[in-house]
C-alpha positions as CSV (number, residue, x, y, z in Angstrom):
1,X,24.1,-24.2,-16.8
2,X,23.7,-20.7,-18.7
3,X,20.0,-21.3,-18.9
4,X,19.5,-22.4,-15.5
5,X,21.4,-19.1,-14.4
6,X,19.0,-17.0,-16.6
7,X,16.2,-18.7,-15.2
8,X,16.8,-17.7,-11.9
9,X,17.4,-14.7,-12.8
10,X,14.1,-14.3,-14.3
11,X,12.4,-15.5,-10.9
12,X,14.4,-13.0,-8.4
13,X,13.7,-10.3,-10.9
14,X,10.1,-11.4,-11.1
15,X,10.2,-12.1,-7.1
16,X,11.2,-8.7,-6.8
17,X,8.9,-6.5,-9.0
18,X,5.9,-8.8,-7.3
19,X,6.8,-7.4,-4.0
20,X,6.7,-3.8,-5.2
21,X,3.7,-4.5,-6.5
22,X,2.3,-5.8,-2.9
23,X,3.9,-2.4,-1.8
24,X,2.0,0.0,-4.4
25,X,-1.3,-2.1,-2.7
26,X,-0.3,-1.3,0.9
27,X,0.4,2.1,0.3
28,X,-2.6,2.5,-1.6
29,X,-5.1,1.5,1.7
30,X,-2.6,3.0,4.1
31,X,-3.1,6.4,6.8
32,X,1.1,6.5,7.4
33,X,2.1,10.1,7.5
34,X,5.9,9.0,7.7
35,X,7.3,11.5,5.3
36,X,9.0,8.4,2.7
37,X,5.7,6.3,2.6
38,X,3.7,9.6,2.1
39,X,5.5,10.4,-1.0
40,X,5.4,6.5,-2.2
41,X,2.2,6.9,-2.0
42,X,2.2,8.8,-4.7
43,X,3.6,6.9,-7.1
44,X,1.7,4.3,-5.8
45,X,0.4,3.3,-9.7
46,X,4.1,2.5,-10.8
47,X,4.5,0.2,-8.2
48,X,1.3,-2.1,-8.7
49,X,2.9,-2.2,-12.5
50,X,5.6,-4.9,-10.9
51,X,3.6,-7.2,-10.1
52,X,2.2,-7.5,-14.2
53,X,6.0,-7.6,-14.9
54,X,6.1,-10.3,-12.0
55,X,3.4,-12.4,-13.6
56,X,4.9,-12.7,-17.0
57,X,8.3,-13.7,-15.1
58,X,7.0,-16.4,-13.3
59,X,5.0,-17.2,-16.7
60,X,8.0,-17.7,-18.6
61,X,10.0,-19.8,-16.6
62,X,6.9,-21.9,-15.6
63,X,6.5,-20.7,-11.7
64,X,3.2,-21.2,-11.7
65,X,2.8,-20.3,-7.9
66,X,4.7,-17.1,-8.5
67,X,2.7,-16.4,-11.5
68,X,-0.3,-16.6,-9.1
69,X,0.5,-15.1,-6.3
70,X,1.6,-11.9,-9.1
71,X,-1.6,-12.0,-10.5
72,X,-3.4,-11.7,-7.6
73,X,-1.3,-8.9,-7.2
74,X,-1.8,-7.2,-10.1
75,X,-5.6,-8.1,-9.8
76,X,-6.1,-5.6,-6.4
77,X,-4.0,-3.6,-8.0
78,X,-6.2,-3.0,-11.2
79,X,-8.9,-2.8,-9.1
80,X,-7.8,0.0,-7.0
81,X,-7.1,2.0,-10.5
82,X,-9.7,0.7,-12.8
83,X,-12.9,3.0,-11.3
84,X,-11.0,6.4,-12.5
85,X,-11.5,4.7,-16.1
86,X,-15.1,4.1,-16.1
87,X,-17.5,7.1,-16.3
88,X,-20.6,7.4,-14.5
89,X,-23.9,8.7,-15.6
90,X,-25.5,11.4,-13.5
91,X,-28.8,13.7,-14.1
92,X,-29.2,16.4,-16.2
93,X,-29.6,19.7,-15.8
94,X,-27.9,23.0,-16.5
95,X,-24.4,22.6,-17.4
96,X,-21.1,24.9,-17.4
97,X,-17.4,24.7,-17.6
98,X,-14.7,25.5,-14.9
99,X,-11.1,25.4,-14.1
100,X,-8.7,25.1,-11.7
101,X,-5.0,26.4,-12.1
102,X,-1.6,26.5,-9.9
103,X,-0.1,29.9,-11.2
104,X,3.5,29.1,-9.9
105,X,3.6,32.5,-7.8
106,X,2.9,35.2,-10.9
107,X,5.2,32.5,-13.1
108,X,2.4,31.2,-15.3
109,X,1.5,33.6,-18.5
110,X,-1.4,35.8,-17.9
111,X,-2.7,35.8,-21.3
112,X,-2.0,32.0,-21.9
113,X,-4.6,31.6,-19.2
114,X,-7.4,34.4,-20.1
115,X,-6.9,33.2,-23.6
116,X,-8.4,29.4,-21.9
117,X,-10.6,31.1,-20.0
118,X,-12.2,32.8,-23.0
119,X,-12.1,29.9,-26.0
120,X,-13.1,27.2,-23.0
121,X,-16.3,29.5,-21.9
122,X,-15.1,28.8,-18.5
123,X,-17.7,30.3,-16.3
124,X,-15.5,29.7,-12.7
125,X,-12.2,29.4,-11.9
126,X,-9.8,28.5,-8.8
127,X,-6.6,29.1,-8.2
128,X,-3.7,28.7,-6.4
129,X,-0.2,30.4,-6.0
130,X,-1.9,33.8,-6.7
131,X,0.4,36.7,-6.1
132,X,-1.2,40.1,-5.9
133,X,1.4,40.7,-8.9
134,X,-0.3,37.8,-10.7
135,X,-3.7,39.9,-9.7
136,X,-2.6,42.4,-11.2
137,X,-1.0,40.8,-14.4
138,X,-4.4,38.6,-14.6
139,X,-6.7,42.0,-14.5
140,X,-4.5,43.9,-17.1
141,X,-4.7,40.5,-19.6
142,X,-8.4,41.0,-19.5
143,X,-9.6,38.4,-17.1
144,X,-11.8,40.5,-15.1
145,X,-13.6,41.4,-18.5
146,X,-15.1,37.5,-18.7
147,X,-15.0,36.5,-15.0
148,X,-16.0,39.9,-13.7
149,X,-17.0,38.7,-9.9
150,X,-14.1,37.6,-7.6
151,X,-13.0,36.6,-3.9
152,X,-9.1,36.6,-3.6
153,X,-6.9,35.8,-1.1
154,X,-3.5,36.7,-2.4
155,X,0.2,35.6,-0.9
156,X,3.9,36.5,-1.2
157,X,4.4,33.5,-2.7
158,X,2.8,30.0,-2.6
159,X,0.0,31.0,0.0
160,X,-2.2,33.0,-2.4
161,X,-5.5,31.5,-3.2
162,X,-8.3,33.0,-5.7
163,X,-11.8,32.4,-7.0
164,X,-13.4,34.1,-10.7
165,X,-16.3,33.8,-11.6
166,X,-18.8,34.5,-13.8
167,X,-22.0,35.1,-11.4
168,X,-22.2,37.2,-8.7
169,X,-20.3,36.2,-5.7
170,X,-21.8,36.3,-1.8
171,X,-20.9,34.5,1.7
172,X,-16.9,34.7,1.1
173,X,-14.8,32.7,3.9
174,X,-11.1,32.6,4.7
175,X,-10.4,30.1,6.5
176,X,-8.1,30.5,9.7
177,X,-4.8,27.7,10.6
178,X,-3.9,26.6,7.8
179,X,-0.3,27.4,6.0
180,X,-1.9,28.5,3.0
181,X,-5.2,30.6,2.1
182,X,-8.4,28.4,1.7
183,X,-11.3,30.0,0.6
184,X,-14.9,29.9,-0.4
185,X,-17.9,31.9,-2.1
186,X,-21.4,31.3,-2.9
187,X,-22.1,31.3,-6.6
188,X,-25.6,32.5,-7.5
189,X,-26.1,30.8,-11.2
190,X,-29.0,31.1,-13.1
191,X,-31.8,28.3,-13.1
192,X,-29.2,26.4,-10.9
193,X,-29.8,28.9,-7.6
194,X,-27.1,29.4,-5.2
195,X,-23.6,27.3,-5.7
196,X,-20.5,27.0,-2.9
197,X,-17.2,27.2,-4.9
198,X,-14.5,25.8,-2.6
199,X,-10.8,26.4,-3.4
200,X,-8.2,24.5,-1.6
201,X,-4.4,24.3,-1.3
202,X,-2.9,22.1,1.6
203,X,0.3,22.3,2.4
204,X,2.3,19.9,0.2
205,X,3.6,16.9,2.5
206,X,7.2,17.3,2.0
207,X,7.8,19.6,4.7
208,X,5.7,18.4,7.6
209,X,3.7,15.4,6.6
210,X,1.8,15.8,10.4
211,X,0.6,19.2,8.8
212,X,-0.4,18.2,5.8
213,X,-2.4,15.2,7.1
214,X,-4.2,17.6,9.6
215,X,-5.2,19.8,6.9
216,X,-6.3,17.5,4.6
217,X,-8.7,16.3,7.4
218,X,-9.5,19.6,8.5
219,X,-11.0,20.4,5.0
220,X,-12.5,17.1,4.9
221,X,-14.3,18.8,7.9
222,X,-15.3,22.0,6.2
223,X,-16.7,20.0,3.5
224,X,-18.6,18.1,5.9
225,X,-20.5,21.2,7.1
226,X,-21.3,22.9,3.2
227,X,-24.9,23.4,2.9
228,X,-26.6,20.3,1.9
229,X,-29.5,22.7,0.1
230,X,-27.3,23.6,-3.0
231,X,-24.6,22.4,-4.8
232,X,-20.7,22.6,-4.0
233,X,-17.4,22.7,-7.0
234,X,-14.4,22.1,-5.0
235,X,-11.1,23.2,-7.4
236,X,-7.4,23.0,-5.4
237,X,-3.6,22.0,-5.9
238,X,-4.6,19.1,-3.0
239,X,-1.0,17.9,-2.7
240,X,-2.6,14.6,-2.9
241,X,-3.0,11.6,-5.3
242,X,-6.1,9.3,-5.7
243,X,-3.5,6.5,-3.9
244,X,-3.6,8.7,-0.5
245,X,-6.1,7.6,1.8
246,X,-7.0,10.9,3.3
247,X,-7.6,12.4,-0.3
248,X,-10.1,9.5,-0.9
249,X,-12.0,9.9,2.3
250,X,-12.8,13.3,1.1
251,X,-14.7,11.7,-1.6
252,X,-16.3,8.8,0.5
253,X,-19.4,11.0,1.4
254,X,-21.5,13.5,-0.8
255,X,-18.6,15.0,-2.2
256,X,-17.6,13.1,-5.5
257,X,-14.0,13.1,-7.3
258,X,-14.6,14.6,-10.6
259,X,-12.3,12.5,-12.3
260,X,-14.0,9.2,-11.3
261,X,-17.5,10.2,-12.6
262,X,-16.3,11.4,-15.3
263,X,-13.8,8.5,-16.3
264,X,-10.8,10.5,-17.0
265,X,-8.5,8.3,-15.6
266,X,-5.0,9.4,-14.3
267,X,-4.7,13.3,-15.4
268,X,-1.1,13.8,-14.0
269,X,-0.5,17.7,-13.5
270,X,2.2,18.0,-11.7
271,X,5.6,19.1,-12.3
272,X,5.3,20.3,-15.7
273,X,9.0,22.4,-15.5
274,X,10.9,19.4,-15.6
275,X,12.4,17.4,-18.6
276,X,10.5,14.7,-18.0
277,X,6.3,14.2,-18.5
278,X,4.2,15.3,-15.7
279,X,3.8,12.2,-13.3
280,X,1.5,12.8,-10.5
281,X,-2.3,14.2,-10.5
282,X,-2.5,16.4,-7.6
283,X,-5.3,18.8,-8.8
284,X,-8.8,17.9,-8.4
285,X,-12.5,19.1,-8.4
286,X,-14.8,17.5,-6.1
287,X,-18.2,18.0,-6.9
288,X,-21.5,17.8,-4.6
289,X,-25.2,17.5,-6.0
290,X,-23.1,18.1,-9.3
291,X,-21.8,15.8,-12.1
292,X,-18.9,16.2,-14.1
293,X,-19.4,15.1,-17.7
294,X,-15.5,15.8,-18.9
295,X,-11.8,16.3,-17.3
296,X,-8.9,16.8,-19.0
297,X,-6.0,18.9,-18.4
298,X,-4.3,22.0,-20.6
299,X,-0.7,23.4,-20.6
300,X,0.2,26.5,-18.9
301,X,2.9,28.1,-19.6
302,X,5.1,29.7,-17.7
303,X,3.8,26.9,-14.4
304,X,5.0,23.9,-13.0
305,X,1.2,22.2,-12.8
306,X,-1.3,21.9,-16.1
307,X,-4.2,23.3,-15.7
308,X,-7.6,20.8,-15.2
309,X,-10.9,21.6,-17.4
310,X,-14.3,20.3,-16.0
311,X,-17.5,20.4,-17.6
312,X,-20.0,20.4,-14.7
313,X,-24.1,19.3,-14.5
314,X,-25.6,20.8,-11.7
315,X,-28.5,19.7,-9.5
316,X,-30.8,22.8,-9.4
317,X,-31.9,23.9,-6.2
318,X,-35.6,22.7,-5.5
């Protein structure tokens, strides 16, 4: 009797971490903007695990239709995952190193970040939640010394957005209707020719997921129209995870997600303030007629994101 009791137990429990798994897979190839499914989206990963816990459930009490159905299961949901794990090769050419940061407001620690900026040779850099106090904390901790060309857009708070760079900066854009700043600037880098460097922050979904979904499609738009003549490095806090649908149909035409060619797998960034590891990767570079040969992330202290790192092959301009 106690067996058969444990045994059944072992089947609901595996019943039941199958069918989150099915749910990690449907949110995974879903457009819902319903605020709940939006943010289960994200964790989208930890789901799909179920149905492997499913499968050995079923496996050791000898449902061997259960165990099938789980690993079936489990099977779409590896394959949904399993590209971010497999780098890709891409041309060579000239090569350099950028980053992309979310500065909490002026929370994160100046020097912390000039100090990455000068022992990672990073030649551009985006960010977001750029105060015109963190301007000004950023310029006094010597930034401006290595990354001496700039476009900023700085906020009160979360709206501020901000590109360094090493090369001289032309054709700056702010772009209009959206809750927080999105900009860009042309790059010109040597032997490489003119570069558009992108940096994005929608709005995050947890206060209007309509908004965020328009926005995420509106800069699917801009990035549509970049100049196809010239590479494009895209750096932003996207409020977005590989499992949303609209993220990935940013990356569905010239525009490739850096951590995918690169192999880096899930780089969760995001929140770094709490007790707990970070648990979601919401920053990204996306990369046109450009290949990214590395991606990992850094701490930053003092900010609730880590920071990425991207070493970047670009096409040069014919």
């Amino acid at each position: 009797m106690g067996v058969r009791v444990v045994r059944g137990g072992v089947r609901l429990l595996a019943g039941a971490a199958t069918v989150l798994g099915v749910l990690g897979v449907g949110l995974h190839v879903s457009r819902w903007s319903t605020e709940p499914l939006v943010l289960a989206a994200a964790g989208a990963p930890y789901l799909m695990g179920g149905a492997v816990i499913g499968a050995l459930g079923f496996a050791a009490t000898r449902q061997w239709i259960g165990t099938g159905i789980a690993v079936l299961v489990a099977g779409a949901g590896i394959a949904t995952q399993a590209p971010l794990y497999f780098a890709e090769s891409g041309p060579d050419g000239p090569t350099i190193t950028a980053m992309q940061a979310n500065l909490l407001f002026d929370g994160a620690d100046p020097t912390a970040l000039v100090d990455q900026v000068r022992t990672r040779d990073i030649a551009i850099l985006t960010v977001n939640e750029l105060t015109r106090t963190a301007v000004d904390d950023l310029t006094r901790a010597g930034l401006d010394q290595l990354l001496p060309h700039r476009y900023l857009a700085p906020g009160q708070t979360a709206s501020g957005t901000g590109i360094w760079s090493r090369f001289p900066l032309s054709h700056t854009v702010e772009y209009d209707g959206y809750v927080l700043n999105q900009i860009s600037a042309t790059a010109t880098i040597p032997e490489v020719g003119p570069v558009t460097i992108y940096a994005f922050h929608p709005v995050p979904p947890v206060y209007n997921t309509g908004v965020w979904a328009d926005e995420l499609t509106r800069l699917h738009e801009i990035l549509r129209r970049a100049p196809a003549d010239h590479p494009a490095i895209v750096g932003g806090d996207f409020n977005a995870t590989h499992d949303h649908t609209r993220f990935r149909a940013m990356t569905s035409g010239r525009f490739a997600d850096a951590a995918d060619q690169a192999g880096a797998g899930h780089l969760r960034t995001y929140p770094t303030d709490k007790p707990f590891p970070p648990l979601l990767g919401i920053d990204h570079f996306l990369l046109a007629d450009a290949h990214a040969t590395h991606l990992g992330t850094v701490e930053l202290p003092g900010a609730d994101h880590r920071a990425l790192i991207a070493r970047i092959v670009l096409t040069p301009t014919d």
